[in-house]
C-alpha positions in Angstrom: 17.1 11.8 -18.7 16.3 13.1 -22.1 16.3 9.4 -23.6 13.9 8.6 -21.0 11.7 11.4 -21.7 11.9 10.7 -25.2 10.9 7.7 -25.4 7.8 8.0 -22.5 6.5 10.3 -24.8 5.7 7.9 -27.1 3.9 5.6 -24.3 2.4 8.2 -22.4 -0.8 8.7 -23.7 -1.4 5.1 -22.4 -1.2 5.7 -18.9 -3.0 8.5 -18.2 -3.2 8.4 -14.3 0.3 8.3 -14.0 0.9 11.9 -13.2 -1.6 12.0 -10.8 -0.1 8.8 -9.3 3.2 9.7 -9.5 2.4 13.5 -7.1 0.5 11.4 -4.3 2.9 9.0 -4.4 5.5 12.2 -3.6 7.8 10.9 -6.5 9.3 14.2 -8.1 9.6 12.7 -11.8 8.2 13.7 -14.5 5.7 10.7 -16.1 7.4 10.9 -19.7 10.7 10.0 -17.6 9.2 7.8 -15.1 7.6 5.5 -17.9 10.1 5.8 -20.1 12.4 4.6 -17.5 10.6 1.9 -16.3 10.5 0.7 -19.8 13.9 0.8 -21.1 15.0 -0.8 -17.6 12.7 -3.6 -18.3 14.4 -4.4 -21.6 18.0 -3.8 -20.5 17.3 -6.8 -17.5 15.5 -8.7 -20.1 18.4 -8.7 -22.6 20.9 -9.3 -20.2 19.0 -12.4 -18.9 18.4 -13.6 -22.7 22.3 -12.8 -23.3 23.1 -15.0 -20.0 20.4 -17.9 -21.0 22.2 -17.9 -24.9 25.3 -18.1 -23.6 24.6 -21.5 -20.8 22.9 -22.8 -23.5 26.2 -23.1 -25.9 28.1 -23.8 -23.3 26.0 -26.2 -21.7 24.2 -27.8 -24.7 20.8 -27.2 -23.4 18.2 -30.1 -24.9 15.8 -28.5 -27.7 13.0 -28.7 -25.3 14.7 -25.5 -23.2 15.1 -23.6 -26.4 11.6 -21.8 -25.9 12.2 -21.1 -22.4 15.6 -18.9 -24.0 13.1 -16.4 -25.4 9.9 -16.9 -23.0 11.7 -16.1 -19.8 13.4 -13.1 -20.8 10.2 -11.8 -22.2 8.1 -12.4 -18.9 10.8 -11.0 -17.0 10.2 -8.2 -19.1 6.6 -7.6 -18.7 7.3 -8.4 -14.5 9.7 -5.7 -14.2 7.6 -2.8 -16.5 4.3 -3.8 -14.6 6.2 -3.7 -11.1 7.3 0.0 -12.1 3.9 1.3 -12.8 2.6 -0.5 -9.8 5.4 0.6 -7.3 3.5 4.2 -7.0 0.6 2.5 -6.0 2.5 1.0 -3.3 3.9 4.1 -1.8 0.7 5.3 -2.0 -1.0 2.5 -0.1 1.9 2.9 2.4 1.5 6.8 2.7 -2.6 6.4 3.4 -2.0 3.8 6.1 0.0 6.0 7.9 -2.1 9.0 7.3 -5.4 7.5 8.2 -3.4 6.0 11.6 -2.8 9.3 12.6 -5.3 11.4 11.4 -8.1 11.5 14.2 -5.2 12.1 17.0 -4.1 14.9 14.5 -7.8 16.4 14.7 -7.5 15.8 18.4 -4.1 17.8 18.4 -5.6 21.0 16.3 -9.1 21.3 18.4 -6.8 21.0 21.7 -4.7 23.8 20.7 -8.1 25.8 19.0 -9.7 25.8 22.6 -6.9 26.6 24.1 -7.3 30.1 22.4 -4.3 30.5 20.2 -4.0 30.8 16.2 -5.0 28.6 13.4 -1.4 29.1 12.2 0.3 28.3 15.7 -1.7 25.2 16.1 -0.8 24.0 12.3 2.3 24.9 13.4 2.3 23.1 16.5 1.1 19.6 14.5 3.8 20.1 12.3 6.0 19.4 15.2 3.4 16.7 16.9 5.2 13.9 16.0 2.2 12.6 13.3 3.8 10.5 10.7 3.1 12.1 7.0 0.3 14.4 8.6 2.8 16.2 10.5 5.2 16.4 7.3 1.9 17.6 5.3 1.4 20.7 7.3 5.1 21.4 8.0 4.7 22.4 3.9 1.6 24.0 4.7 2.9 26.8 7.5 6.1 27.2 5.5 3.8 28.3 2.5 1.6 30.5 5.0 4.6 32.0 6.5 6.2 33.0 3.0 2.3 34.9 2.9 0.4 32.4 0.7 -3.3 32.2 1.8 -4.0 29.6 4.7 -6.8 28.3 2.2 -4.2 28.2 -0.8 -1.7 26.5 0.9 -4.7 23.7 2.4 -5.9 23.1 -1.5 -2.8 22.1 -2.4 -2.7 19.6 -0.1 -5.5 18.5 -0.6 -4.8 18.0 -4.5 -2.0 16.0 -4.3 -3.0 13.9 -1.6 -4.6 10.0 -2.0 -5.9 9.8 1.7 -9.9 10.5 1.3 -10.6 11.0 5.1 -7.7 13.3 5.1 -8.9 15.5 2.3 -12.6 15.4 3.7 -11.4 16.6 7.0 -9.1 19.7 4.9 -11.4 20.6 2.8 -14.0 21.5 6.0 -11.7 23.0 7.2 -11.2 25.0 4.0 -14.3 25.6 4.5 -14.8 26.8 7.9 -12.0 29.1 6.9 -13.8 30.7 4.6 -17.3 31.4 5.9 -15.4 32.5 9.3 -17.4 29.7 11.4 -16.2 28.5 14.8 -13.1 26.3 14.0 -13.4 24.6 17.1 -17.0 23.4 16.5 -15.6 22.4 13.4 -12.8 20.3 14.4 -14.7 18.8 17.5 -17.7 17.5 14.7 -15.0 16.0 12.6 -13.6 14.2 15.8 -17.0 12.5 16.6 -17.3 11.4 13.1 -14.3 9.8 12.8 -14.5 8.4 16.6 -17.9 6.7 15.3 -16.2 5.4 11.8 -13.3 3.9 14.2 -15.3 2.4 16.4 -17.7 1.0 13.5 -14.3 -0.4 11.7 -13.3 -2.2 15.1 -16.9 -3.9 15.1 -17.0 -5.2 11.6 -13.3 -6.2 12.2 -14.2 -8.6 15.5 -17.3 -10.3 13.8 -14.6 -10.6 11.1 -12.4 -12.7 13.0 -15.5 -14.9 14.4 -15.8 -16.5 10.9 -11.6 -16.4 10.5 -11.2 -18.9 13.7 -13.9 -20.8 12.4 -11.5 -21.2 9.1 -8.5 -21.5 10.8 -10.1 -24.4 13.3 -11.4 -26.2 10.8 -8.2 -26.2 7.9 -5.2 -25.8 10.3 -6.7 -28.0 13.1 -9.4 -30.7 12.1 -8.5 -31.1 8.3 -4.8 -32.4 9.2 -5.7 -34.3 12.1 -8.7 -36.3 10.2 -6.2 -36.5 7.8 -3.4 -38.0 9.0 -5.9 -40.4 10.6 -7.7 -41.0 7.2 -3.6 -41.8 5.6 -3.4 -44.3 9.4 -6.4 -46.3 8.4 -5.8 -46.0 4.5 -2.2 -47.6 4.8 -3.5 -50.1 6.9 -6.1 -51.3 4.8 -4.6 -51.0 1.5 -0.8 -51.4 2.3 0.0 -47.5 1.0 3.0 -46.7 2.5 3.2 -43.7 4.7 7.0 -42.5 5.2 8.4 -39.2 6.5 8.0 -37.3 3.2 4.0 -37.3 3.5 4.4 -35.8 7.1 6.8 -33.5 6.3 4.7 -32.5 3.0 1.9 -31.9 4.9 3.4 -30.4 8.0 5.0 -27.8 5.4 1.5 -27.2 3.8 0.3 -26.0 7.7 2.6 -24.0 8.3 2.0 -22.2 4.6 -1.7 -22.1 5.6 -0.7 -20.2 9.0 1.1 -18.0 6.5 -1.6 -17.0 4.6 -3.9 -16.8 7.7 -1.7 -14.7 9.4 -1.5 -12.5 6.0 -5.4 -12.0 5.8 -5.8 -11.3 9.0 -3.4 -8.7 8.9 -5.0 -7.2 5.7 -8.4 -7.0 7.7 -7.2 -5.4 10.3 -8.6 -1.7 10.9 -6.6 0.7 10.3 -6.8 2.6 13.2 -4.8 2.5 16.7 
């Protein structure tokens, strides 16, 4: 750990976000030792691919036109690996909003349920904390252990609210924060932040349905028309000309169709709404 630190330090100034990255992402390094892990790493797997490469070549007797490739792929491997560590927070984080923003109007639902039922703002964090909500439910689980250890209901919601990357979620704390604080109805509170987010989910569903109007429309014309006119163009080409048209051709192009449903299925998967 110390060589790690060490040697982040030097880097560190670089990547100033990291820290920030690093809490949302609920990765409990420090970002001297997560950087300067993720770059000593690099360069161990890089050496040890150069050492492997060195060693087929004198075994092997690579020709001289490989002997670049000896020092080029260990060095892109290199810059892969240190570029996929300072990325992977990002991931988690991606990962972490998805599931917060899927659950987060059922939570609101949850907390003005238990509101107008008449009990505490403690019991009903309490209560979501046990609701079953994905990381919302984890969120507040730290939130009433802090309140019942006596931290401030407010102090324990702004800390939440600092480490974590889900905007909607932090809008929706910080009015309640807010409510908290100038002693206004909770309930009227929760139940306005329930429309709003109703309307945005219902707004995101329409976009995402005239989205998919122009995606069939792709998908007709390249996974549908564009092979069958040509296959039909190679039929009358071959005919004409004498081009031979074997199994390969069909097999090249059946596997470019399938990649293409791939990729279609991919982006419309990235388009869909987050929202259930």
């Amino acid at each position: 750990m110390k060589i790690y630190k060490k040697f982040g330090k030097k880097f560190i100034n670089l990547f100033p976000s990291l820290e920030v990255r690093l809490k949302q992402a609920e990765i409990r390094l420090d970002p001297e030792i997560y950087l300067g892990r993720a770059i000593l790493s690099s360069i161990f797997f890089s050496i040890i691919i150069f050492s492997l490469l060195f060693s087929l070549n004198v075994l092997l007797k690579f020709p001289q036109t490989f002997y670049p490739f000896i020092f080029l792929i260990p060095i892109i491997t290199l810059l892969i690996l240190f570029f996929y560590n300072l990325a992977y927070p990002n991931l988690v984080i991606s990962r972490r909003v998805k599931d917060i923003e899927r659950n987060l109007l059922f939570s609101l639902r949850h907390l003005l349920i238990e509101i107008r039922s008449g009990i505490s703002l403690y019991e009903a964090f309490l209560s979501l904390s046990k609701g079953g909500h994905g990381a919302i439910s984890k969120e507040f689980k730290e939130v009433t252990k802090k309140i019942s250890v006596g931290v401030p209901e407010t102090k324990a919601l702004e800390e939440v609210v600092l480490r974590n990357p889900s905007i909607n979620f932090r809008r929706a704390l910080w009015q309640i924060i807010n409510a908290i604080e100038s002693g206004s109805d909770m309930g009227n509170v929760l139940e306005e932040l329930v429309k709003e987010f109703s309307a945005e989910h219902r707004t995101a569903i329409k976009m995402y349905g005239s989205q998919l109007n122009s995606l069939a429309l792709v998908y007709m014309i390249f996974a549908i028309i564009v092979p069958s006119i040509g296959v039909c163009f190679l039929i009358i080409l071959s005919f004409f000309s004498g081009f031979p048209i074997n199994s390969g051709i069909l097999i090249l192009l059946l596997l470019i169709v399938v990649i293409f449903q791939f990729m279609f299925l991919g982006i419309v998967k990235t388009k869909r709404p987050n929202v259930e």
